[in-house]
PADO-162291 format. One line per 10 residues: their letters; for each residue x, y, z of C-alpha. Coordinates in pm, 1 decimal. Each point is the difference from the previous one (the first is absolute). Layout:
<pts>
A = X/Y/Z  ...
</pts>
This chain:
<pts>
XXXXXXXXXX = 985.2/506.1/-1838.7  246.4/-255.0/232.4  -100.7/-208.2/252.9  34.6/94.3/323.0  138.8/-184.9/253.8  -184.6/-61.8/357.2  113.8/180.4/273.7  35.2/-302.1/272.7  -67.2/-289.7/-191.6  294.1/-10.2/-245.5
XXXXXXXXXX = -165.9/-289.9/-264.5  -294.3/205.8/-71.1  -54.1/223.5/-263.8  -268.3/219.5/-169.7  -47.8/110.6/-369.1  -269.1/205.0/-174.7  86.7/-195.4/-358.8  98.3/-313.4/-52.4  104.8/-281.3/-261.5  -65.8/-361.3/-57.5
XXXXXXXXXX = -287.7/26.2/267.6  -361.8/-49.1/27.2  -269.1/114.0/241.9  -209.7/-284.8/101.2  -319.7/200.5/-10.5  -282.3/-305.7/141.5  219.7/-33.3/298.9  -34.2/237.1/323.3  289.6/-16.5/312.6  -123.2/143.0/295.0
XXXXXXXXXX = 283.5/192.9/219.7  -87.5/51.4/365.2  143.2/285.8/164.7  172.2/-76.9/332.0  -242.5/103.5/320.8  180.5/275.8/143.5  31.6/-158.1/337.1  159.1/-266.0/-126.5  285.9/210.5/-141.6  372.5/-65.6/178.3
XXXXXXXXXX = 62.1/201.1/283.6  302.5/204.4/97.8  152.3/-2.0/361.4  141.0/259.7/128.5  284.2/17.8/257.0  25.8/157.2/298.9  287.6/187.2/98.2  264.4/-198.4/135.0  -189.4/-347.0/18.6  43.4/-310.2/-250.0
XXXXXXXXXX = -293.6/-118.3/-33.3  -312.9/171.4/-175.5  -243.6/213.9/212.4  -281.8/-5.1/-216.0  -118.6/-37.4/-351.1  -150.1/289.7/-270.7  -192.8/-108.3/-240.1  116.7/74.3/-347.8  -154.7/352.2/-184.0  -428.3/-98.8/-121.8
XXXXXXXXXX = -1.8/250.3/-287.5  -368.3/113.1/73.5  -39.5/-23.8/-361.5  17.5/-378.6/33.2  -369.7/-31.9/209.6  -158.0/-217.6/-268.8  103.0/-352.1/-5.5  -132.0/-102.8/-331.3  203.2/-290.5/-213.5  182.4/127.9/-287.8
XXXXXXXXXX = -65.7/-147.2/-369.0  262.6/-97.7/-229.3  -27.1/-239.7/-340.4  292.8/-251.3/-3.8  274.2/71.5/-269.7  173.5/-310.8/-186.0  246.7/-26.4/-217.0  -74.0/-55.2/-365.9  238.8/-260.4/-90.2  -25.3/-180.7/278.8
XXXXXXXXXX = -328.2/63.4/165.8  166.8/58.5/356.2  -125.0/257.6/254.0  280.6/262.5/28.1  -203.6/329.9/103.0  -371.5/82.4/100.2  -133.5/362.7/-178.4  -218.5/232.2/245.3  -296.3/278.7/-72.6  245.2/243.2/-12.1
XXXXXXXXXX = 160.9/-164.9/-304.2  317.3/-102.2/150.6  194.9/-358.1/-30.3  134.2/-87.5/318.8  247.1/-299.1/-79.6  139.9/-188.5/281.2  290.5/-286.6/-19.0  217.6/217.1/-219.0  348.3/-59.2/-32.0  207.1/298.9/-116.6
XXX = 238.0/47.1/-302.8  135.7/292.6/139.0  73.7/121.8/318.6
</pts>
């Protein structure tokens, strides 16, 4: 399987298999989900005025009620022992940084 790309942010990537990499099992990074009031808000406009009437708060997915930290093990390089991706429970490298070869 390809990476995939990330939707919005356009230097991140995620891969099921990977080379030259090692899961760095005795370490744990904790991933805080944002609070969901704390999410941006969207103004609306009212008809024919420039300047907002009001704000909406973005969709909560109702799914999203727990608020527990995610775990991921930092993933380094193996020739160079630099952190290029963390790995999650649902056995997934998410690398971040990357710089494409192709567009």
């Amino acid at each position: 399987l390809s990476p995939v790309r990330h939707d919005t942010h356009v230097n991140q990537y995620r891969a099921m298999f990977v080379l030259n990499c090692r899961i760095v099992r005795d370490e744990v990074l904790k991933y805080a989900p944002p609070k969901p009031g704390k999410r941006a808000r969207k103004r609306k406009r009212g008809k024919g005025r420039g300047r907002a009437e009001g704000a909406a708060v973005g969709d909560i997915d109702a799914q999203e009620g727990h608020l527990e930290p995610e775990s991921y093990n930092p993933v380094r390089c193996s020739e160079c022992n630099t952190e290029v991706a963390v790995y999650g429970k649902d056995e997934v490298f998410h690398f971040f940084h990357v710089l494409s070869s192709a567009p």
